[in-house]
PDB file of N, H, CA, C and O in Angstrom:
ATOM      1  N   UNK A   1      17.912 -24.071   4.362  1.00  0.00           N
ATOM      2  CA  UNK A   1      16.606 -24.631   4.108  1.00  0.00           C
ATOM      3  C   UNK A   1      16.616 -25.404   2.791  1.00  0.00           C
ATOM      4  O   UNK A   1      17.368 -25.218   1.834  1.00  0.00           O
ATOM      5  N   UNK A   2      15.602 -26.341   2.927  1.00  0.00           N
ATOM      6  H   UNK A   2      14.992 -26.492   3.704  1.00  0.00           H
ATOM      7  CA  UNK A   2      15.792 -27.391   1.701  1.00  0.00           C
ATOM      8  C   UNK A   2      14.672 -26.643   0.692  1.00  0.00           C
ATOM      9  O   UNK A   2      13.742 -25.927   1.062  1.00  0.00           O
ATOM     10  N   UNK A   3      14.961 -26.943  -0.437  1.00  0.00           N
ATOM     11  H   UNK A   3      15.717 -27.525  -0.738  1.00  0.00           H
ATOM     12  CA  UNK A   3      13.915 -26.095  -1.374  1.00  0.00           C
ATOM     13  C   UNK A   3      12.417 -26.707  -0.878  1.00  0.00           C
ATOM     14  O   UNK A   3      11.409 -26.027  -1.076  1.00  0.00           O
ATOM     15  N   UNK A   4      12.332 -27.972  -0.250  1.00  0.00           N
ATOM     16  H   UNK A   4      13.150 -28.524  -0.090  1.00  0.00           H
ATOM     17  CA  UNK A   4      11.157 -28.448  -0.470  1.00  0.00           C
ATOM     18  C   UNK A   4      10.171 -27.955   0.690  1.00  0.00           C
ATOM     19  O   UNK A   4       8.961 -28.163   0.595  1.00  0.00           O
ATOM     20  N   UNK A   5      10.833 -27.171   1.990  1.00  0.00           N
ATOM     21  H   UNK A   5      11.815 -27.002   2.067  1.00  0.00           H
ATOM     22  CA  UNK A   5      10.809 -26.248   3.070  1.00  0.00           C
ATOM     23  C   UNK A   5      10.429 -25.292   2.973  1.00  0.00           C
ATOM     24  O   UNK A   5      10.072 -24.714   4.000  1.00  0.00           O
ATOM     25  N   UNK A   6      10.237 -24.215   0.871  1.00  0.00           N
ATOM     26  H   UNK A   6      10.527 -24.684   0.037  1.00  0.00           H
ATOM     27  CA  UNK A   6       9.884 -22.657   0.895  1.00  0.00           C
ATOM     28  C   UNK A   6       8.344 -23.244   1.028  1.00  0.00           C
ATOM     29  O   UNK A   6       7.840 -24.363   1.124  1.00  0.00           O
ATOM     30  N   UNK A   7       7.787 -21.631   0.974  1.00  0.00           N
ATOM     31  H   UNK A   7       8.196 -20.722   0.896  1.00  0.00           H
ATOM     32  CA  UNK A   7       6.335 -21.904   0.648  1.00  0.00           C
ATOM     33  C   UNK A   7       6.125 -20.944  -0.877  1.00  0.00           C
ATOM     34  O   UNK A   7       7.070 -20.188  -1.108  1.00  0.00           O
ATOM     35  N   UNK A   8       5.326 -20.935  -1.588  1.00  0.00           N
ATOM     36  H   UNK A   8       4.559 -21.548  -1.401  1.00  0.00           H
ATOM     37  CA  UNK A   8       5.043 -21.201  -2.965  1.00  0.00           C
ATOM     38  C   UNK A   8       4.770 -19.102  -2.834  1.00  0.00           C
ATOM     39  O   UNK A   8       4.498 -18.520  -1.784  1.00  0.00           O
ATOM     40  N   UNK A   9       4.929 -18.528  -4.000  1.00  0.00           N
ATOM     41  H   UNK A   9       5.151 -19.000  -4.853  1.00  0.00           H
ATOM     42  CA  UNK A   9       4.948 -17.212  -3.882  1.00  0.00           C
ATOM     43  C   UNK A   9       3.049 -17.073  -4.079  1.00  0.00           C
ATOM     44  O   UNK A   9       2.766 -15.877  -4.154  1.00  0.00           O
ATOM     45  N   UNK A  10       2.236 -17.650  -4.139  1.00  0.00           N
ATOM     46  H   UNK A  10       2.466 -18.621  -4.079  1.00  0.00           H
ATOM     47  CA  UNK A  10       0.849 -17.548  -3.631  1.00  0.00           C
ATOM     48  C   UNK A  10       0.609 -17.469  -2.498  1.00  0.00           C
ATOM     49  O   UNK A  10      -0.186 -16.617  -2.103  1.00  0.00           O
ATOM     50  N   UNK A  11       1.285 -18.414  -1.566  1.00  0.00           N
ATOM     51  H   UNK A  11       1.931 -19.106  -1.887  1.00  0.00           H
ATOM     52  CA  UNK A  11       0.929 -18.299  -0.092  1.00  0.00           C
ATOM     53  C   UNK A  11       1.847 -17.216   0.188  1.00  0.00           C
ATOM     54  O   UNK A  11       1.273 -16.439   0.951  1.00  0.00           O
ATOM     55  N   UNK A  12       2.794 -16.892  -0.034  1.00  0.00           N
ATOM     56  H   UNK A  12       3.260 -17.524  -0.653  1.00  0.00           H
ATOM     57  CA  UNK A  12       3.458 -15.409   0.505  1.00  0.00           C
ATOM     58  C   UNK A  12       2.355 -14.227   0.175  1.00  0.00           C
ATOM     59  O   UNK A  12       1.759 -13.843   1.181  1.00  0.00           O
ATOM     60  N   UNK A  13       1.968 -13.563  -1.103  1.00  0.00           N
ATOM     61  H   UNK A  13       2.452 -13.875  -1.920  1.00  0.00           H
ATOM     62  CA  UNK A  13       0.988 -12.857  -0.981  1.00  0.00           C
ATOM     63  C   UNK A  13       0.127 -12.866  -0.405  1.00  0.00           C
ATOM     64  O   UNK A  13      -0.211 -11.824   0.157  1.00  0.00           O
ATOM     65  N   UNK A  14      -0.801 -14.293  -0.237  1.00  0.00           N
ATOM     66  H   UNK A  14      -0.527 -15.140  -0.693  1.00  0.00           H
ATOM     67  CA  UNK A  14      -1.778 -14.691   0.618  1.00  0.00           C
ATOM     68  C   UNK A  14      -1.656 -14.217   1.920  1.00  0.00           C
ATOM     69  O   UNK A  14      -2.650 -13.593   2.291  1.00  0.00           O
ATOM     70  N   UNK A  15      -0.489 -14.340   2.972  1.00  0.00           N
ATOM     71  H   UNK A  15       0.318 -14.846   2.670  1.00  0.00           H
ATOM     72  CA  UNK A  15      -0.272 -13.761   3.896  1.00  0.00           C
ATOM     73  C   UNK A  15       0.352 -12.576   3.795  1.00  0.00           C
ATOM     74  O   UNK A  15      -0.008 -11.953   4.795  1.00  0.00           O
ATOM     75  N   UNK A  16       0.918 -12.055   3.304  1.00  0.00           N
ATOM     76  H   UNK A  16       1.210 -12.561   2.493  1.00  0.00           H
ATOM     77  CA  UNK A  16       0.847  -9.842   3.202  1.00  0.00           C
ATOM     78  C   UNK A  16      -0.286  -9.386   3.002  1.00  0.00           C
ATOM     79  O   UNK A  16      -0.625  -8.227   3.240  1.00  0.00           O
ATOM     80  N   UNK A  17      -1.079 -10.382   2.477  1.00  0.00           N
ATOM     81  H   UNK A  17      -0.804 -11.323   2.284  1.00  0.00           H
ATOM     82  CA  UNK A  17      -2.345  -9.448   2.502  1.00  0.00           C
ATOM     83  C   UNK A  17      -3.307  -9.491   3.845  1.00  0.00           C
ATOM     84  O   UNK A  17      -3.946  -8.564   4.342  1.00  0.00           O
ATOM     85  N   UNK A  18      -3.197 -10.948   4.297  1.00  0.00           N
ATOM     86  H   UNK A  18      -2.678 -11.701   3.893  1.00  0.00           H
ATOM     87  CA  UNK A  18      -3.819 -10.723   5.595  1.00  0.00           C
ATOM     88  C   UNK A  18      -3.001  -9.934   6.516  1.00  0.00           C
ATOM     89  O   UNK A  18      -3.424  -8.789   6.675  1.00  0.00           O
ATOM     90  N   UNK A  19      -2.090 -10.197   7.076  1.00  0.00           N
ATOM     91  H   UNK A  19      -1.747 -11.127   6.947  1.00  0.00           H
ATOM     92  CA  UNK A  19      -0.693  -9.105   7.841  1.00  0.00           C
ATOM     93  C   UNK A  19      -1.398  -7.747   7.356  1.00  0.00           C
ATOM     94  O   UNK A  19      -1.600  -7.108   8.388  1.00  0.00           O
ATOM     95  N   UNK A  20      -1.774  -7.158   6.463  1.00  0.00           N
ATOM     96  H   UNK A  20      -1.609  -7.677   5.625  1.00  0.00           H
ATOM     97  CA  UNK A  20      -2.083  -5.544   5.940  1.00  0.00           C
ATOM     98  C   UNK A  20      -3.717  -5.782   6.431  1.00  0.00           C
ATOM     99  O   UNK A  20      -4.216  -4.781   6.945  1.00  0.00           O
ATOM    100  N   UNK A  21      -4.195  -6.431   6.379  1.00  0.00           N
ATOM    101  H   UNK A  21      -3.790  -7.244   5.961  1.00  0.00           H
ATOM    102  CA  UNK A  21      -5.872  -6.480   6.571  1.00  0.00           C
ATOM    103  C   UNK A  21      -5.672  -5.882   8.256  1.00  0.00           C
ATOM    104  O   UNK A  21      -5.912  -4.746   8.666  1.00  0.00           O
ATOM    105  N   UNK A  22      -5.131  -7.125   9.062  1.00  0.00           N
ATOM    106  H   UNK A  22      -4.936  -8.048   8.729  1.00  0.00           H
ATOM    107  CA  UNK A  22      -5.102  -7.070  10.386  1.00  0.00           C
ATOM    108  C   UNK A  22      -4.527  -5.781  10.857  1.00  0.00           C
ATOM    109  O   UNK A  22      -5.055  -5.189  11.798  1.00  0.00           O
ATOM    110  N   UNK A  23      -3.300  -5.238  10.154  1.00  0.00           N
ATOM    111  H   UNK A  23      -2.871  -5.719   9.389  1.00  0.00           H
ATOM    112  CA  UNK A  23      -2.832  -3.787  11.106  1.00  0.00           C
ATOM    113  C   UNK A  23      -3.983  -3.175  10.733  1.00  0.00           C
ATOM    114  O   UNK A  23      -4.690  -2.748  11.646  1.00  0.00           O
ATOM    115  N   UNK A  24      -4.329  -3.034   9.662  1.00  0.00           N
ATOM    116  H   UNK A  24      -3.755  -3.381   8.920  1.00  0.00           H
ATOM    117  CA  UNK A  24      -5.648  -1.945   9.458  1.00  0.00           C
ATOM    118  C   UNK A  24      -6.734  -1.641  10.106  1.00  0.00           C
ATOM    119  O   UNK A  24      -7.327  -0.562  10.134  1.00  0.00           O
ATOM    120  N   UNK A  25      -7.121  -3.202  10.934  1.00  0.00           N
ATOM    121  H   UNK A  25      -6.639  -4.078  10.911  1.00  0.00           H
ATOM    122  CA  UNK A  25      -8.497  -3.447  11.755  1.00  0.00           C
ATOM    123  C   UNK A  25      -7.133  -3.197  13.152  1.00  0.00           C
ATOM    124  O   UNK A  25      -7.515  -2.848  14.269  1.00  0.00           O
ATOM    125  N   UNK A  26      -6.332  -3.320  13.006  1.00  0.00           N
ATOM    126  H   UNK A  26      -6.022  -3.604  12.099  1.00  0.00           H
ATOM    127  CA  UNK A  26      -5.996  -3.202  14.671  1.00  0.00           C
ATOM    128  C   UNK A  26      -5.848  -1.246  14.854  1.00  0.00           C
ATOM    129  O   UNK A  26      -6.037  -0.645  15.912  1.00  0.00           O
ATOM    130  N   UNK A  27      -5.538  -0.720  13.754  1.00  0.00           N
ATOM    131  H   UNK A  27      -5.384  -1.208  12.895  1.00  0.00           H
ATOM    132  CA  UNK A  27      -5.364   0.767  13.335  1.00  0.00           C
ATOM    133  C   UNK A  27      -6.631   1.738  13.440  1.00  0.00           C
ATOM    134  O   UNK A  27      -6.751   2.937  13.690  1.00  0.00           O
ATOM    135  N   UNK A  28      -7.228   1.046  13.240  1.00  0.00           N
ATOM    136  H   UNK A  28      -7.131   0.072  13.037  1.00  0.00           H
ATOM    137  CA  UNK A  28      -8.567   1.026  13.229  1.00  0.00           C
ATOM    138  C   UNK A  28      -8.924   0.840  14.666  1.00  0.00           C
ATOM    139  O   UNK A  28      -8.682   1.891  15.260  1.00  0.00           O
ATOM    140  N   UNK A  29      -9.329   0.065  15.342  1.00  0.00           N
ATOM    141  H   UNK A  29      -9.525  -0.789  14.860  1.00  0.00           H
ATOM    142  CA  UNK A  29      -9.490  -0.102  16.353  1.00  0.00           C
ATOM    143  C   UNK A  29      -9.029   0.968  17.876  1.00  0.00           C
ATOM    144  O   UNK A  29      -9.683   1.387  18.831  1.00  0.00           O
ATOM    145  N   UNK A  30      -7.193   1.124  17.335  1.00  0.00           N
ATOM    146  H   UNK A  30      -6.662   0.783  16.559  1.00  0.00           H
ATOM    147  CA  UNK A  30      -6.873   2.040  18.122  1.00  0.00           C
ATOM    148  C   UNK A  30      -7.339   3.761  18.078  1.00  0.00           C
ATOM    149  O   UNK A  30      -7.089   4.733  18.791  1.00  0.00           O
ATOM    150  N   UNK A  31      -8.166   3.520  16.804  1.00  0.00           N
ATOM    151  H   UNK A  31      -8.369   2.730  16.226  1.00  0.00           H
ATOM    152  CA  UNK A  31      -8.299   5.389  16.422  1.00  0.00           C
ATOM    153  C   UNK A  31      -7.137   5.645  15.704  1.00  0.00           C
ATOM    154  O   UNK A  31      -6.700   6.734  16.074  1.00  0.00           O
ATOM    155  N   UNK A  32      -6.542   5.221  14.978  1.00  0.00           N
ATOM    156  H   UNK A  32      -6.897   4.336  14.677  1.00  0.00           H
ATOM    157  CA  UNK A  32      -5.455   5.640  14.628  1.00  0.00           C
ATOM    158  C   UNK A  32      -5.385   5.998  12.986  1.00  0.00           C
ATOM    159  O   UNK A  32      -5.129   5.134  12.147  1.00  0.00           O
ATOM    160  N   UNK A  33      -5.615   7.216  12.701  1.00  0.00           N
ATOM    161  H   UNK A  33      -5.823   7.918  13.382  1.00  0.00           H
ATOM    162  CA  UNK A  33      -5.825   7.238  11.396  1.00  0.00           C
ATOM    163  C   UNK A  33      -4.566   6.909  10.252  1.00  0.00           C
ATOM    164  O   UNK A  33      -3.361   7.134  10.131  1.00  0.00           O
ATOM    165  N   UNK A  34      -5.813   6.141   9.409  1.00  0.00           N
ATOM    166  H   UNK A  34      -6.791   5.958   9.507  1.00  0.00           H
ATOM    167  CA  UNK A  34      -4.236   5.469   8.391  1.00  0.00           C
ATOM    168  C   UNK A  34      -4.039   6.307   6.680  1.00  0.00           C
ATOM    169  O   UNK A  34      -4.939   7.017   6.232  1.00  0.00           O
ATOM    170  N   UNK A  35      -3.161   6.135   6.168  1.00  0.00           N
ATOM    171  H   UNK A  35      -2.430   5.559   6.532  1.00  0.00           H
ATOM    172  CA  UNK A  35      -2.684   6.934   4.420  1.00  0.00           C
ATOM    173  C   UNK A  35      -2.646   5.852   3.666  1.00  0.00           C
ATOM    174  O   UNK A  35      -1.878   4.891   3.687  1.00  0.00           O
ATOM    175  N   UNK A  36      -3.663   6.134   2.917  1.00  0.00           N
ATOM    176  H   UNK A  36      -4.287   6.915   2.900  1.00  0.00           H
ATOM    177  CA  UNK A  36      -4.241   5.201   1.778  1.00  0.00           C
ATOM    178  C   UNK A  36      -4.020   5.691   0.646  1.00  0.00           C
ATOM    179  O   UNK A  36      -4.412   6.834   0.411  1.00  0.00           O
ATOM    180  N   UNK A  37      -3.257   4.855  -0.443  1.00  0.00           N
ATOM    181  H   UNK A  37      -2.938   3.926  -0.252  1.00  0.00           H
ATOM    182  CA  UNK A  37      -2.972   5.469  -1.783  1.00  0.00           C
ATOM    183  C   UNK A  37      -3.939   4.583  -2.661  1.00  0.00           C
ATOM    184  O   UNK A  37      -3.938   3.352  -2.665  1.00  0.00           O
ATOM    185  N   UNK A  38      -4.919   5.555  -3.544  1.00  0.00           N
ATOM    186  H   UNK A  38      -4.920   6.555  -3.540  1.00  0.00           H
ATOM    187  CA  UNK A  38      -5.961   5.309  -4.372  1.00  0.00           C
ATOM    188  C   UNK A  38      -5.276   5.181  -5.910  1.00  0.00           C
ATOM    189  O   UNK A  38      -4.714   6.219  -6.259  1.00  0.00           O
ATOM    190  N   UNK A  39      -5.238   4.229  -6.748  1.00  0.00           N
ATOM    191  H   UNK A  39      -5.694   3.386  -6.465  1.00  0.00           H
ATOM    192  CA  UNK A  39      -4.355   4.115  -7.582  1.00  0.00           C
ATOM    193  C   UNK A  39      -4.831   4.588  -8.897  1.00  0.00           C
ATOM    194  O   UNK A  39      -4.260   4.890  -9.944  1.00  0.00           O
ATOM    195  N   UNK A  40      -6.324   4.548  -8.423  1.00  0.00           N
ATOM    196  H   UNK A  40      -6.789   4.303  -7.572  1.00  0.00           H
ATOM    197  CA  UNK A  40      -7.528   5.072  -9.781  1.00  0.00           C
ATOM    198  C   UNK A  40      -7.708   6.346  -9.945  1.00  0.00           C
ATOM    199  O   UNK A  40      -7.963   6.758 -11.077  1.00  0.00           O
ATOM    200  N   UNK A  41      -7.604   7.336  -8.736  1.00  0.00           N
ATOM    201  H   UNK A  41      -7.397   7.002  -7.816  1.00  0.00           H
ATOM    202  CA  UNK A  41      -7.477   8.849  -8.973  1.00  0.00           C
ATOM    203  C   UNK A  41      -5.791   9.381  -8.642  1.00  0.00           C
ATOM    204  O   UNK A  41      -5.448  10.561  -8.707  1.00  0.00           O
ATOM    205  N   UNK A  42      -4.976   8.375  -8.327  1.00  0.00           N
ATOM    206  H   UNK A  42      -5.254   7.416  -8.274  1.00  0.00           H
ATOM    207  CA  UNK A  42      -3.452   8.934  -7.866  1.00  0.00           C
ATOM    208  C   UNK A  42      -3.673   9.719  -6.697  1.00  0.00           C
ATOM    209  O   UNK A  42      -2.960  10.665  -6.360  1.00  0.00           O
ATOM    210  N   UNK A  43      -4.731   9.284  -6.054  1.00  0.00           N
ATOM    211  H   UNK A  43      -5.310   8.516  -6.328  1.00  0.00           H
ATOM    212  CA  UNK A  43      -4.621  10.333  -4.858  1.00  0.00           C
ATOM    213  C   UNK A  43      -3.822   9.987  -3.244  1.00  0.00           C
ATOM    214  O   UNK A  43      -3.582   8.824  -2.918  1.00  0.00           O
ATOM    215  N   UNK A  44      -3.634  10.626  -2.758  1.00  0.00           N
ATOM    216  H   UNK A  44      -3.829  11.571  -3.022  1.00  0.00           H
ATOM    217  CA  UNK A  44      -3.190  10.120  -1.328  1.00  0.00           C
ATOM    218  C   UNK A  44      -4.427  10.536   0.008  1.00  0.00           C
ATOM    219  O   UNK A  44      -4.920  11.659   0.113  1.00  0.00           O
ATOM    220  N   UNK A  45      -4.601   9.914   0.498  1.00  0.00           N
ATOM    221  H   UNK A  45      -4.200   9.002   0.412  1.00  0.00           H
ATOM    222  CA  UNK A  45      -5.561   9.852   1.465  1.00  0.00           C
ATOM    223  C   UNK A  45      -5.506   9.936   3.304  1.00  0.00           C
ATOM    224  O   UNK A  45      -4.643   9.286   3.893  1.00  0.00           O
ATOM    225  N   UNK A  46      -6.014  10.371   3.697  1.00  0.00           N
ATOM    226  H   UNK A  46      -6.715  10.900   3.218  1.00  0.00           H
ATOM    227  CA  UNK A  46      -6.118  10.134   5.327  1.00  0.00           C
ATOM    228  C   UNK A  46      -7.325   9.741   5.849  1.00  0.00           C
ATOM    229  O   UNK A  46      -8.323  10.451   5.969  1.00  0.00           O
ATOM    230  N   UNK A  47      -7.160   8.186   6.261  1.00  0.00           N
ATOM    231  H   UNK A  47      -6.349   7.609   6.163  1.00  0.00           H
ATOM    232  CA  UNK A  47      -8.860   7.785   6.934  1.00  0.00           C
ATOM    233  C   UNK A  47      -8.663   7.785   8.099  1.00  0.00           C
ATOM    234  O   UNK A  47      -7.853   6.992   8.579  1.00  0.00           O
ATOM    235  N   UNK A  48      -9.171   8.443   8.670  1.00  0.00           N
ATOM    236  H   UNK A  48      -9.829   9.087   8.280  1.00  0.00           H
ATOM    237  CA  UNK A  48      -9.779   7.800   9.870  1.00  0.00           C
ATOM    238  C   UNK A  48     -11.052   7.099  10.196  1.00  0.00           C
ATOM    239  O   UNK A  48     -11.853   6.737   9.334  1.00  0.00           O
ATOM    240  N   UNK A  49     -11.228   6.897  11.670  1.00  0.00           N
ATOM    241  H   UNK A  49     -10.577   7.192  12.370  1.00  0.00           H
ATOM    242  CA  UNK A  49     -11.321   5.280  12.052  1.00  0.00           C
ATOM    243  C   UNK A  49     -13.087   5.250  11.619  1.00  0.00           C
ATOM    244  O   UNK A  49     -13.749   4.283  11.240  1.00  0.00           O
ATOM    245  N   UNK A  50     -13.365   6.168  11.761  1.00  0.00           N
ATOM    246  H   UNK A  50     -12.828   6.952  12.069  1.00  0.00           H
ATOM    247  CA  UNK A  50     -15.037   6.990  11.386  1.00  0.00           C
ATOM    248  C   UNK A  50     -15.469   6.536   9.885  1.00  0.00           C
ATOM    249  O   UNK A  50     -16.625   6.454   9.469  1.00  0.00           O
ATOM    250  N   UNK A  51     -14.116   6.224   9.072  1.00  0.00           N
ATOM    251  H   UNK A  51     -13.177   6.290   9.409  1.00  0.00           H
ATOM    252  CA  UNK A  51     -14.829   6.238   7.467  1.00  0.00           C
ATOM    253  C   UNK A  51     -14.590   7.482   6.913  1.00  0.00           C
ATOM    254  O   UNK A  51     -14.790   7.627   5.707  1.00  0.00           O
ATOM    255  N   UNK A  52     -14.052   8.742   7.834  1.00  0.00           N
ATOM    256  H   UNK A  52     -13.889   8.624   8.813  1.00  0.00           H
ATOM    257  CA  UNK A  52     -13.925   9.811   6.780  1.00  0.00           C
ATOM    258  C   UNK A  52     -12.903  10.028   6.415  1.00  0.00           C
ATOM    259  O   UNK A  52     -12.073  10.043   7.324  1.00  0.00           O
ATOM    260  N   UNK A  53     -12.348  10.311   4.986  1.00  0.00           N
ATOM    261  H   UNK A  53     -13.023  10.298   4.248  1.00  0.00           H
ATOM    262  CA  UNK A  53     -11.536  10.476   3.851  1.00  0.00           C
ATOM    263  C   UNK A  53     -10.768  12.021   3.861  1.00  0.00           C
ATOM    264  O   UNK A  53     -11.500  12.951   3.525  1.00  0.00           O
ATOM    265  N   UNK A  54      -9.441  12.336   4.198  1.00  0.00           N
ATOM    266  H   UNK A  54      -8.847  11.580   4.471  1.00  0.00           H
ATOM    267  CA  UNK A  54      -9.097  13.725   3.719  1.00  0.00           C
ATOM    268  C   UNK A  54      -8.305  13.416   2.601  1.00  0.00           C
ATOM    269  O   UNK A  54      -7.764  12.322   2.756  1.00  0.00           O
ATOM    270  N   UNK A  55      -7.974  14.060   1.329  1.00  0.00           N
ATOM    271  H   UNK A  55      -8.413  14.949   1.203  1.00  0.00           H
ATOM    272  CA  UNK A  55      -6.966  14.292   0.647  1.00  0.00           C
ATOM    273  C   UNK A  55      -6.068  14.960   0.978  1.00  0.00           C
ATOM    274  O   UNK A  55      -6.221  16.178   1.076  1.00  0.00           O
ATOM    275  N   UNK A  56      -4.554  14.195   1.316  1.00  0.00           N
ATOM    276  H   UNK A  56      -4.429  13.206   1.237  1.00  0.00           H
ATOM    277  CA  UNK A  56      -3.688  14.693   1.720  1.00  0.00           C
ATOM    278  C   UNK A  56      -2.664  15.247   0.479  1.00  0.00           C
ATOM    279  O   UNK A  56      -1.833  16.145   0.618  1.00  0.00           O
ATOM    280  N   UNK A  57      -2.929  14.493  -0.754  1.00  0.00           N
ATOM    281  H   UNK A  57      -3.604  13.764  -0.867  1.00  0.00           H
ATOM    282  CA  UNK A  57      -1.875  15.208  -1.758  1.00  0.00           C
ATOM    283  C   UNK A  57      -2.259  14.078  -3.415  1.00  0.00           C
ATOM    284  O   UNK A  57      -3.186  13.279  -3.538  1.00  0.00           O
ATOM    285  N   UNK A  58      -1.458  14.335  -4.181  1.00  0.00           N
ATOM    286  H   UNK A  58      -0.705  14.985  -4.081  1.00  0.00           H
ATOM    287  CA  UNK A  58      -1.446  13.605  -5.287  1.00  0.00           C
ATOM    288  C   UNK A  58      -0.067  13.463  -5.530  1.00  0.00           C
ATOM    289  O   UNK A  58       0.918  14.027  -5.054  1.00  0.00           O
ATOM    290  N   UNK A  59      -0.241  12.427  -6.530  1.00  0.00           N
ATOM    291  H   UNK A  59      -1.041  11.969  -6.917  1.00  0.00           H
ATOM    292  CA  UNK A  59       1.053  11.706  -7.359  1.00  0.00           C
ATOM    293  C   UNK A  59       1.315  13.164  -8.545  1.00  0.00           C
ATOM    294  O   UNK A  59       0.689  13.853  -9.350  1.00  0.00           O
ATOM    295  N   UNK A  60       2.756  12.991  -7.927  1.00  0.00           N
ATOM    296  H   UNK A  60       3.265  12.431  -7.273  1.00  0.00           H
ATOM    297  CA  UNK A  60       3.608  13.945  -8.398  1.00  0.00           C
ATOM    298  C   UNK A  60       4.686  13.751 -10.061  1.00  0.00           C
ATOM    299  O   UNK A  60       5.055  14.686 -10.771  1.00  0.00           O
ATOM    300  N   UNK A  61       4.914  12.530 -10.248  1.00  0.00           N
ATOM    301  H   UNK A  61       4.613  11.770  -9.672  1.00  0.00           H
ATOM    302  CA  UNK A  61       5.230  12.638 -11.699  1.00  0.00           C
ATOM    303  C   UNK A  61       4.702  11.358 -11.618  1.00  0.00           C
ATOM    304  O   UNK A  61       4.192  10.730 -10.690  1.00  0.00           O
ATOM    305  N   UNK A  62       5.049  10.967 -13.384  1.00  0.00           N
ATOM    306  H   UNK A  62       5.463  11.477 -14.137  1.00  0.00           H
ATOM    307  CA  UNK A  62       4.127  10.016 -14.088  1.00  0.00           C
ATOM    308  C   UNK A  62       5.586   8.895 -14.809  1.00  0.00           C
ATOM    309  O   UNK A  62       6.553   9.263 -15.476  1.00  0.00           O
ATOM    310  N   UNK A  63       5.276   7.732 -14.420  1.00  0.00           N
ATOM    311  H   UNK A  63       4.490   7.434 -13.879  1.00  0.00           H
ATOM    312  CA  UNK A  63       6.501   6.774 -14.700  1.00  0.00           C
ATOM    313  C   UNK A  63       7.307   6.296 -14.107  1.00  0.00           C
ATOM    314  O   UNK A  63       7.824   6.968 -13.214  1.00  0.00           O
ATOM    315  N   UNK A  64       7.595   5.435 -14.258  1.00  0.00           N
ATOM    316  H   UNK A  64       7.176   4.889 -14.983  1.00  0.00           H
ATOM    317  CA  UNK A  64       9.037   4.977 -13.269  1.00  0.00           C
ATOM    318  C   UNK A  64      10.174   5.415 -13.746  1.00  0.00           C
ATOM    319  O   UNK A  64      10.551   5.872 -14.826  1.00  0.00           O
ATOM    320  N   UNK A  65      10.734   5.143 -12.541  1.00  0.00           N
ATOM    321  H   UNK A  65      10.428   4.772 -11.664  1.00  0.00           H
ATOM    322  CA  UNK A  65      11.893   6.001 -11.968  1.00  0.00           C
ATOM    323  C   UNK A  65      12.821   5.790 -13.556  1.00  0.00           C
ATOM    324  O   UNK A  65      13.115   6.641 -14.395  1.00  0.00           O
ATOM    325  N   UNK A  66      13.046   4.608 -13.530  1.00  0.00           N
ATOM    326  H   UNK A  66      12.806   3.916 -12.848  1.00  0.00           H
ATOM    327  CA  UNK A  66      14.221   4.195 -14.747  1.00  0.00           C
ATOM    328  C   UNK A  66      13.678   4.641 -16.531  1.00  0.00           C
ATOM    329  O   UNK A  66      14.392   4.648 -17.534  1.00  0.00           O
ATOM    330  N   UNK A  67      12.061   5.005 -16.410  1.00  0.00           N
ATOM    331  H   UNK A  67      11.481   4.999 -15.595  1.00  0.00           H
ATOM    332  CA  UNK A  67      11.879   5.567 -17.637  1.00  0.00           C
ATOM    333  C   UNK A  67      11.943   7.554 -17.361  1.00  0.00           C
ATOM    334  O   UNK A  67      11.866   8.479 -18.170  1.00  0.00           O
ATOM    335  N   UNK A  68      12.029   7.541 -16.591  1.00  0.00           N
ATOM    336  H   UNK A  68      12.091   6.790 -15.934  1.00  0.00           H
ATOM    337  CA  UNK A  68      12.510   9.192 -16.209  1.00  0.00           C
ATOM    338  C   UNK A  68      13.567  10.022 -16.457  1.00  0.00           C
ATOM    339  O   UNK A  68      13.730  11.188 -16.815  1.00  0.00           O
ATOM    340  N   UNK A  69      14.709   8.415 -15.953  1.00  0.00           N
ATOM    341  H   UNK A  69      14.577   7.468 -15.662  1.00  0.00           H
ATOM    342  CA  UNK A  69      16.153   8.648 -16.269  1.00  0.00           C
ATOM    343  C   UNK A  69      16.243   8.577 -17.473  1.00  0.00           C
ATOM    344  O   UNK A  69      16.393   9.653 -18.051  1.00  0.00           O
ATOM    345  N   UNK A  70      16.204   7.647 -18.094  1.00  0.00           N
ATOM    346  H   UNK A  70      16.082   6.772 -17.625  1.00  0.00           H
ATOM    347  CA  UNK A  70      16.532   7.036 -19.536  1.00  0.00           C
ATOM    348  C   UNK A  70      16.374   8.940 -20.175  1.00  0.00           C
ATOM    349  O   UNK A  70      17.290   9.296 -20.916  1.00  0.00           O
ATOM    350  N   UNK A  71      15.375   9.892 -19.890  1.00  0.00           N
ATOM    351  H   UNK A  71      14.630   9.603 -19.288  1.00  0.00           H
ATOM    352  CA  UNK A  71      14.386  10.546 -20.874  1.00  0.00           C
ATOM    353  C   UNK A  71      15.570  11.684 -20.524  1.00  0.00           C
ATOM    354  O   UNK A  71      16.039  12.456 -21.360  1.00  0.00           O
ATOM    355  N   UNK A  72      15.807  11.646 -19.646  1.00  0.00           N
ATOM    356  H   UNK A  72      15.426  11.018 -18.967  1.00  0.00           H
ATOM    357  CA  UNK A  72      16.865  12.908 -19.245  1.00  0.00           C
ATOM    358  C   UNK A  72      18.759  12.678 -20.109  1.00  0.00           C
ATOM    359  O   UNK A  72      19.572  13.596 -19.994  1.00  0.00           O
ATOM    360  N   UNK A  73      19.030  11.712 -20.680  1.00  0.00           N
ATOM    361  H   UNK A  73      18.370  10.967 -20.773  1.00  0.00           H
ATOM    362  CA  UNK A  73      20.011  11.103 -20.782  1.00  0.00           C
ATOM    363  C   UNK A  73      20.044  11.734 -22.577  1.00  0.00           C
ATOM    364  O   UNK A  73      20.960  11.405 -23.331  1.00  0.00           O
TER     365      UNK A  73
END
């Protein structure tokens, strides 16, 4: 492919985000309950198609991976 052939890394996000919109409404649609990670409470979630919310668990350590290592070293 010729460089002038990519598309610009705006329109790539632009479309992952619709691609994630659509399984959700199609997930949705089927009844199919989906796991939603809430980034403001670290929580992990189970919706189903109703709107109702279970907490399935929380975020288990704090940091990335490579500042974890570094700390153990």
């Amino acid at each position: 492919m010729k460089r002038e052939e990519y598309i610009s890394d705006e329109m790539v996000v632009k479309r992952v985000k619709e691609a994630v919109r659509i399984e959700l409404e199609k997930r949705k649609a089927m009844d199919v309950p989906v796991i939603i990670y809430d980034g403001e409470t670290q929580a992990i979630y189970q919706e189903n198609s109703d709107g109702t919310r279970t907490e399935v668990g929380r975020k288990m350590r704090k940091g990335r991976y490579s500042e974890r290592i570094s700390e153990k070293s």
